[in-house]
C-alpha positions in Angstrom: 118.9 121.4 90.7 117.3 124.8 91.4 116.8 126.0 95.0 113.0 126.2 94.4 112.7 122.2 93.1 114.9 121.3 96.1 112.6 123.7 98.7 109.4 121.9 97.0 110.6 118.6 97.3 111.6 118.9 101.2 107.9 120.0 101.3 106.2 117.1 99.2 108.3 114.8 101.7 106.8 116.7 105.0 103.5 116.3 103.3 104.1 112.7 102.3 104.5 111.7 105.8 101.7 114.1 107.6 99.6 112.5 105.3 100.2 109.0 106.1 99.7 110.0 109.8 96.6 111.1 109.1 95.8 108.2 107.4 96.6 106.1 110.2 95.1 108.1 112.8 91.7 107.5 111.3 89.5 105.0 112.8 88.5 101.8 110.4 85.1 102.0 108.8 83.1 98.9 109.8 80.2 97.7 106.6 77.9 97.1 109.3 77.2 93.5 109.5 73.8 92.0 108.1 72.1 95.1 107.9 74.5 96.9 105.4 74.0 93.5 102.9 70.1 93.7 103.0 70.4 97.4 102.1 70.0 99.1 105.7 73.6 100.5 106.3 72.2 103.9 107.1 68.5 104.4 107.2 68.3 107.4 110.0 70.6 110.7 110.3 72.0 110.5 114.0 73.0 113.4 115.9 76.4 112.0 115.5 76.1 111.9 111.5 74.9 115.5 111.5 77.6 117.2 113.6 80.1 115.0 112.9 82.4 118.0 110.9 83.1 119.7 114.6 84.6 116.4 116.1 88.0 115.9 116.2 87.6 112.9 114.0 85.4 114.8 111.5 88.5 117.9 111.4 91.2 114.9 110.8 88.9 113.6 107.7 88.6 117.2 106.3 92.2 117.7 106.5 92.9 114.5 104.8 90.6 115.2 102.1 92.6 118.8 101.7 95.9 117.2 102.3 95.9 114.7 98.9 94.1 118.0 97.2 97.1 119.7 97.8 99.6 116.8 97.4 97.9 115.9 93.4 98.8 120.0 93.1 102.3 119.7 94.1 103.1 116.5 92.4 101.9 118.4 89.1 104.3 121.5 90.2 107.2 119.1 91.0 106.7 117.8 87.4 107.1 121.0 85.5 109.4 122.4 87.8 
């Protein structure tokens, strides 16, 4: 094993578990009840909806999002490595 597959590796593994922590720091999406079957899930945009990016929930989504970017990337590298 090279010193570069090993370095990766201990850095998938960080990853791996950041990544379930941020999974599990997110708060459950509810459907909505009655109104989400008859089609009415989200008719307005809220204040909330609109600047929901600078909350700290909307930073911990975003960061998930580029978290299993970068973990499909590195999965590829560890292959071919």
């Amino acid at each position: 094993m090279s010193p570069i597959f090993i370095t990766l590796a201990g850095l998938y593994i960080i990853l791996c578990v950041a990544m379930v922590a941020a999974i599990l720091l997110q708060k459950k999406r509810s459907a909505g009840g009655m109104g989400s079957i008859a089609g009415m899930g989200n008719v307005a945009d809220t204040y909330w909806d609109k600047n929901k990016a600078r909350t700290q929930e909307g930073q911990l989504e975003r960061w998930t999002k580029v978290g299993a970017a970068v973990l499909c990337i590195m999965s590829v590298v560890l292959c071919l490595v």
